[in-house]
Phi, psi and omega in degrees: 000158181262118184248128208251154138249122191280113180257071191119027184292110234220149169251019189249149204284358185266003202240157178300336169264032131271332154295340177310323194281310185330280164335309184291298168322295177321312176262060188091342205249151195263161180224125175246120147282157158205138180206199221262335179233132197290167181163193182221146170216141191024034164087024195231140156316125173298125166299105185255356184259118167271028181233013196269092161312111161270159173246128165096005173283138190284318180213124158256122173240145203247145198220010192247103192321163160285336153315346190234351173296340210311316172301344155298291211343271208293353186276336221254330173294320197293317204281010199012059165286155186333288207208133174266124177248102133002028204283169185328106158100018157255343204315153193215043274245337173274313179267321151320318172277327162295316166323290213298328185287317168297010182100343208260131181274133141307157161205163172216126205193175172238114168329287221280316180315310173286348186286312204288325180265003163083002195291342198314000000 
């Protein structure tokens, strides 16, 4: 299984990175949220400190405009994860590209679409 980070991670249940994390849990995988406000999601506290070390991730799937990553960059790079996932209306291209140059596959997908599609 895969430990993902939810990037914009919410407690309110209308918005896509809290099914994400919901979805993501259901098929196995550990998940830390992290966003901008503190809450709870699947049973876990939302993360707001970018100085906070995750260790072993595997996958950031971004739930955050582009407009609003830049103040990510260095904490979402820091976290070396495997592949950064894109989803609809994060695309990015400046951090795309900072990925590809640290090693990190890029993708532009939808979490909840590849879960549903077995693609995760």
């Amino acid at each position: 299984m895969k430990k993902t980070l939810v990037l914009g991670a919410t407690d309110n249940p209308t918005r896509f990175a809290y099914r994400a994390v919901q979805r993501l849990q259901q098929h196995g995988h550990t998940v830390v949220p992290v966003g901008i406000r503190k809450g709870e999601v699947g049973g876990h506290p939302i993360i707001t400190d970018k100085q906070q070390v995750i260790e072993d991730v595997d996958t950031v799937t971004l739930y955050v405009g582009p407009q609003n990553q830049t103040s990510w960059y260095d904490y979402i790079l820091s976290l070396k994860p495997k592949r950064i996932i894109f989803n609809p209306g994060t695309e990015n291209r400046e951090l795309e590209k900072m990925a590809q140059e640290a090693n990190i596959e890029t993708l532009h997908d939808c979490t909840l679409v590849m879960l549903a599609t077995n693609s995760y």
